[in-house]
N, CA and C atoms as a LAMMPS dump frame, in Angstrom:
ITEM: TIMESTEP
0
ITEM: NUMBER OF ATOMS
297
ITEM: BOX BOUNDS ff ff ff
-5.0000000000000000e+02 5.0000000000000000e+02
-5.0000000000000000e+02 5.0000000000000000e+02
-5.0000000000000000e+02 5.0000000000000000e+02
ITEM: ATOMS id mol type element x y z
1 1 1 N 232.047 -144.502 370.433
2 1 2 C 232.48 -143.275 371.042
3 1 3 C 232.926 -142.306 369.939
4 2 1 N 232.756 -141.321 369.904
5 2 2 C 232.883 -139.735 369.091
6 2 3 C 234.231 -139.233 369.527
7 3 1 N 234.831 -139.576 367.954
8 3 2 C 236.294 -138.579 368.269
9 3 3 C 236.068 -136.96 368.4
10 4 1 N 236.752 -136.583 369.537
11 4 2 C 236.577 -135.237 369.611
12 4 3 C 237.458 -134.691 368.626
13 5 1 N 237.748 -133.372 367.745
14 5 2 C 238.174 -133.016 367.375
15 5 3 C 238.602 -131.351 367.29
16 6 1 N 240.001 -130.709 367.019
17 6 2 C 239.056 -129.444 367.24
18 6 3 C 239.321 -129.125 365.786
19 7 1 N 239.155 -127.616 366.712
20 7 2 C 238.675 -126.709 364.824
21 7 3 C 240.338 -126.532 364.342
22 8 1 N 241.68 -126.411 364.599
23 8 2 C 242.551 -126.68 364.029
24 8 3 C 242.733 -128.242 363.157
25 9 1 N 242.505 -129.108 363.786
26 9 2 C 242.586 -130.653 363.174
27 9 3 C 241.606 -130.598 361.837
28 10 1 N 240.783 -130.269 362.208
29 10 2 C 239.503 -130.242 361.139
30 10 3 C 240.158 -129.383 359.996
31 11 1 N 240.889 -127.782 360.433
32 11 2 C 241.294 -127.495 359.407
33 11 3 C 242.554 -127.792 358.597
34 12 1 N 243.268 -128.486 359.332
35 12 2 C 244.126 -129.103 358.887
36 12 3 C 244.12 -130.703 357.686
37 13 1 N 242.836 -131.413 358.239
38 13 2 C 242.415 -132.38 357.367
39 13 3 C 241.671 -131.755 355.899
40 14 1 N 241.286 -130.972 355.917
41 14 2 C 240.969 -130.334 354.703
42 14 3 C 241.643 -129.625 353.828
43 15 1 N 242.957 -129.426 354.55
44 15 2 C 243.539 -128.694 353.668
45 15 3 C 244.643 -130.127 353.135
46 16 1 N 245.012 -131.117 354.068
47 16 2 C 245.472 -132.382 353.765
48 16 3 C 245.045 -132.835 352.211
49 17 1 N 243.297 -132.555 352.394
50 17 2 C 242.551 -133.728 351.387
51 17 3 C 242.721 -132.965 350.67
52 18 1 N 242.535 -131.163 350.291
53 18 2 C 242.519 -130.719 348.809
54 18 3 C 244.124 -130.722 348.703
55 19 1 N 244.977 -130.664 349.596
56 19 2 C 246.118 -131.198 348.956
57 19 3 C 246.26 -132.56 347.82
58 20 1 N 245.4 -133.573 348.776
59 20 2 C 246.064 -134.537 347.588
60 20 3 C 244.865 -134.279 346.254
61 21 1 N 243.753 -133.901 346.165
62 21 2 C 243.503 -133.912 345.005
63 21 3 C 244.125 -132.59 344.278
64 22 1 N 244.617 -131.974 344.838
65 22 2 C 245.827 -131.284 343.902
66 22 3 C 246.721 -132.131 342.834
67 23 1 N 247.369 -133.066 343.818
68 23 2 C 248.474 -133.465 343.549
69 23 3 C 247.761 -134.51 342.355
70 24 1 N 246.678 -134.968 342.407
71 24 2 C 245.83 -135.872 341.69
72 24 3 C 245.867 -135.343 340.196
73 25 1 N 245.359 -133.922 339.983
74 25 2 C 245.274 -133.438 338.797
75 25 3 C 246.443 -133.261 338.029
76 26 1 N 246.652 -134.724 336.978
77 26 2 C 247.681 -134.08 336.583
78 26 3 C 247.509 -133.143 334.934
79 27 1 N 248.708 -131.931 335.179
80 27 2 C 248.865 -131.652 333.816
81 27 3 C 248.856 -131.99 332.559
82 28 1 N 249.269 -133.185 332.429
83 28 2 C 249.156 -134.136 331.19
84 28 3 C 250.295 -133.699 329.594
85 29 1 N 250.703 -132.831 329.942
86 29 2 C 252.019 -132.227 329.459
87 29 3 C 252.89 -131.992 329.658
88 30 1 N 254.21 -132.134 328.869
89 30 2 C 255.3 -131.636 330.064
90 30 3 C 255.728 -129.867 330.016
91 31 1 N 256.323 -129.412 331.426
92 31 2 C 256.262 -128.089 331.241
93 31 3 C 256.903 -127.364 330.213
94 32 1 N 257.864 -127.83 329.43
95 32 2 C 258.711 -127.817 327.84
96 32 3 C 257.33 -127.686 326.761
97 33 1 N 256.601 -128.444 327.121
98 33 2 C 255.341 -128.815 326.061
99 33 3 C 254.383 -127.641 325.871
100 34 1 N 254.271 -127.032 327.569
101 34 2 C 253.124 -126.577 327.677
102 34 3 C 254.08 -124.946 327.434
103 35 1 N 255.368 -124.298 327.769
104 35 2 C 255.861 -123.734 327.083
105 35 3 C 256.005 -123.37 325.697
106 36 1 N 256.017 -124.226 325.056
107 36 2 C 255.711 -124.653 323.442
108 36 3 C 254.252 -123.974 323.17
109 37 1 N 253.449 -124.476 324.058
110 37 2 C 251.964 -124.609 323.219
111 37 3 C 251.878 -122.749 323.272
112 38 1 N 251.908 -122.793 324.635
113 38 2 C 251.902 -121.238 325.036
114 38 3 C 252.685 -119.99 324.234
115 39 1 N 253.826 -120.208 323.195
116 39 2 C 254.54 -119.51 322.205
117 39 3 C 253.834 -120.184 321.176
118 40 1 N 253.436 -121.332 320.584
119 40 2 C 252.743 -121.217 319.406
120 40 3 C 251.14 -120.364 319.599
121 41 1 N 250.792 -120.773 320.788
122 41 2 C 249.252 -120.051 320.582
123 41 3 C 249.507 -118.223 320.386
124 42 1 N 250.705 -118.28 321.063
125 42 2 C 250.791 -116.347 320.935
126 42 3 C 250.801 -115.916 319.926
127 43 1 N 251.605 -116.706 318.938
128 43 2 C 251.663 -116.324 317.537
129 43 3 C 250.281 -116.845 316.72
130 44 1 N 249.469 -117.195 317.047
131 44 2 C 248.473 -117.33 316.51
132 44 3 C 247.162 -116.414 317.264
133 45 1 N 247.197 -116.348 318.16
134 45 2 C 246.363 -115.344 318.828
135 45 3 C 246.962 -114.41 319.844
136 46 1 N 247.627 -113.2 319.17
137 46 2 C 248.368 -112.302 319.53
138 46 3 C 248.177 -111.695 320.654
139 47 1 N 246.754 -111.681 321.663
140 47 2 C 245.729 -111.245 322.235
141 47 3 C 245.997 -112.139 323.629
142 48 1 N 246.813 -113.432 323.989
143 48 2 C 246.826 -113.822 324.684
144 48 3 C 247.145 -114.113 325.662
145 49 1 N 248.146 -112.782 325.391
146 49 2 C 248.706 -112.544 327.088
147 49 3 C 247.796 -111.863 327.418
148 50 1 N 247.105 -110.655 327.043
149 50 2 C 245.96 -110.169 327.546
150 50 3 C 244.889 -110.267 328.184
151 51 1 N 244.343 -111.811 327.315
152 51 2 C 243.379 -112.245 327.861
153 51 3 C 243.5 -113.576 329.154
154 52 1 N 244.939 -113.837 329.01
155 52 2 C 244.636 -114.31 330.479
156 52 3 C 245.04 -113.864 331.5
157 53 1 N 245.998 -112.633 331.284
158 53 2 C 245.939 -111.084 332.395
159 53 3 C 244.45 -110.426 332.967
160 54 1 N 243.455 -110.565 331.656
161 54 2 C 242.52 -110.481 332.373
162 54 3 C 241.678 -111.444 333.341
163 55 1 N 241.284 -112.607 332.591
164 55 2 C 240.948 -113.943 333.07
165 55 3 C 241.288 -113.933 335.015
166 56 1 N 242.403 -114.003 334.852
167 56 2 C 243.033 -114.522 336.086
168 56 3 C 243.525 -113.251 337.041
169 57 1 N 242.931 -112.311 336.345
170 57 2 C 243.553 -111.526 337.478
171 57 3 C 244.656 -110.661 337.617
172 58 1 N 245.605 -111.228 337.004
173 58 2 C 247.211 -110.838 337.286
174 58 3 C 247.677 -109.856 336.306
175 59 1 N 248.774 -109.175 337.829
176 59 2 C 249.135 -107.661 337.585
177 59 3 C 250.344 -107.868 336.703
178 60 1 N 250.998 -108.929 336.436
179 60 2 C 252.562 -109.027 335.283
180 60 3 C 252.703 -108.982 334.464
181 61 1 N 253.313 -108.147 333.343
182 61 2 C 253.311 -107.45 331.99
183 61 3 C 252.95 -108.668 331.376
184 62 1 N 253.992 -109.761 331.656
185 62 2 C 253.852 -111.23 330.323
186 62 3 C 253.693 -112.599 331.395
187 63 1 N 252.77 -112.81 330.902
188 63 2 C 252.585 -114.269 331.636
189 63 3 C 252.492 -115.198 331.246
190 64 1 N 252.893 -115.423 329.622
191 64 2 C 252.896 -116.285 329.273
192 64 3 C 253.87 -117.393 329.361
193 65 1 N 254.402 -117.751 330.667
194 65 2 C 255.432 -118.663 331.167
195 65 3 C 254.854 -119.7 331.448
196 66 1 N 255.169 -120.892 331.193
197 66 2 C 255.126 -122.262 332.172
198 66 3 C 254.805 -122.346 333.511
199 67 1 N 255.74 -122.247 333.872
200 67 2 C 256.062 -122.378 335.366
201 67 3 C 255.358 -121.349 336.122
202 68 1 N 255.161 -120.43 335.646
203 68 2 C 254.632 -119.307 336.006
204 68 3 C 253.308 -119.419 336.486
205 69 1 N 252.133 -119.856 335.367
206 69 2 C 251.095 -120.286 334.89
207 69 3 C 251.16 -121.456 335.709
208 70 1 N 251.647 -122.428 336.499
209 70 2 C 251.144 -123.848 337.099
210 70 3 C 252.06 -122.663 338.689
211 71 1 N 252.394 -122 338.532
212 71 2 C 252.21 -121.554 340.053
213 71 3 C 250.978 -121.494 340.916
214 72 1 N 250.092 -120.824 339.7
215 72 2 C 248.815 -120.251 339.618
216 72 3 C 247.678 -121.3 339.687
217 73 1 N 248.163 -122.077 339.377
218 73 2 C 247.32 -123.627 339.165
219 73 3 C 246.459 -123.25 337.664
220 74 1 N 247.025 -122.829 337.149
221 74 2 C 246.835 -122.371 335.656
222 74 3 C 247.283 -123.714 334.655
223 75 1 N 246.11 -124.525 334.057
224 75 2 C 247.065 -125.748 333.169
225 75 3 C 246.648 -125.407 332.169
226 76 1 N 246.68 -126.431 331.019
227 76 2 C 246.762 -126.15 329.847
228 76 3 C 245.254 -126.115 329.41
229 77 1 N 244.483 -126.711 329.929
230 77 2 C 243.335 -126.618 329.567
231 77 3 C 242.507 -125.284 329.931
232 78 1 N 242.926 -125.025 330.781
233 78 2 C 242.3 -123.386 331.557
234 78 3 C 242.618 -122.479 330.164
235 79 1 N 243.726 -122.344 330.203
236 79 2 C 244.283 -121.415 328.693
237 79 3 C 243.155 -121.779 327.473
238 80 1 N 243.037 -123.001 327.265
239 80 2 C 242.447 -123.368 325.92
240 80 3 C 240.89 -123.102 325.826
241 81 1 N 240.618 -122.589 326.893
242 81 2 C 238.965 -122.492 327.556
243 81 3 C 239.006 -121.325 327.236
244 82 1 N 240.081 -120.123 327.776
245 82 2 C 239.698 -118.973 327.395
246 82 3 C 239.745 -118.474 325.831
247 83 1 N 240.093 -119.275 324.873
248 83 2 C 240.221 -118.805 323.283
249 83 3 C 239.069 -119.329 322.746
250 84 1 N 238.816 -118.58 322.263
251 84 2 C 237.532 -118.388 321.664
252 84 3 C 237.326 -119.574 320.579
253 85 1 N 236.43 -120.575 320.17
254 85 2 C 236.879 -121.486 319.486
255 85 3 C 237.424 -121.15 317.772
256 86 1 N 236.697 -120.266 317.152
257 86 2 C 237.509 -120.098 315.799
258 86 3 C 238.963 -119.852 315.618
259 87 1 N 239.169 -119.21 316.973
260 87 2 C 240.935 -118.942 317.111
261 87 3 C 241.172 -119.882 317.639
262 88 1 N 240.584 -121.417 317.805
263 88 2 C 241.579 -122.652 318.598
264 88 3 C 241.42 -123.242 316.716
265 89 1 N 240.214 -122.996 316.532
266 89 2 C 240.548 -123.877 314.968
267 89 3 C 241.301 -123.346 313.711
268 90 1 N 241.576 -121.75 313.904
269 90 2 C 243.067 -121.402 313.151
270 90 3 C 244.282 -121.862 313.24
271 91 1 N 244.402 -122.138 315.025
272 91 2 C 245.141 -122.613 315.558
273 91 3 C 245.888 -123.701 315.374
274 92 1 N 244.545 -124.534 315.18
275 92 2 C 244.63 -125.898 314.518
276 92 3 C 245.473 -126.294 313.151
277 93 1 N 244.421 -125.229 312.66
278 93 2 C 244.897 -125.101 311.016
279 93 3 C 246.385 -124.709 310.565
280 94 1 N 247.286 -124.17 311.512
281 94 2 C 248.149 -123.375 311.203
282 94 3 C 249.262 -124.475 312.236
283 95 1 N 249.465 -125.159 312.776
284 95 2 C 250.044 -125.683 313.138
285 95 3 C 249.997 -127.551 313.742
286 96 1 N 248.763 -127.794 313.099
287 96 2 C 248.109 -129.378 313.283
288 96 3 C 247.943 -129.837 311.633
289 97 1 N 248.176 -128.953 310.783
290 97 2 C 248.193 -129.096 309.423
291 97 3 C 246.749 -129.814 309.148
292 98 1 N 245.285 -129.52 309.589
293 98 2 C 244.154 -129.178 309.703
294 98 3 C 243.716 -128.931 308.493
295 99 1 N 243.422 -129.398 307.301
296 99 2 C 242.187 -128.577 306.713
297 99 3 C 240.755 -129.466 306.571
């Protein structure tokens, strides 16, 4: 026999399931960390509040916050996608002691 269902339940189970693979993805940093990374990358690529003001959309002078940024579902890897790679390997160089 066929569970009936309606169109509230249905939308409710879907928003259930991308809930938990929300909750699945984790950050893999802590928000102290990812604060950190986010003030060292500024000083190395000065450009980066900019570019993820543009990226993402958003109308707020500085966004380069933590908490701010995982409101957004913004993690650390999203950020590191938008820098261009020679500015992730200055990056490197200047604070991974890289040569």
């Amino acid at each position: 026999m066929l569970k009936i269902t309606t169109l509230e339940e249905k939308v409710g189970n879907l928003i259930a399931y991308f809930d938990e693979i929300e909750k699945d993805e984790k950050v893999g940093i802590s928000i102290d960390g990812y604060g950190q990374l986010l003030t060292d990358l500024n000083e190395t690529y000065p450009k980066l509040n900019k570019a993820i003001r543009s990226e993402f959309e958003m109308k707020d002078e500085f966004v380069l916050k933590s908490e701010y940024l995982l409101d957004f579902n913004i993690k650390p890897r999203d950020i590191l996608d938008i820098i261009e790679k020679k500015d992730l390997l200055e990056f490197c160089k200047t604070y991974l002691l890289i040569y």
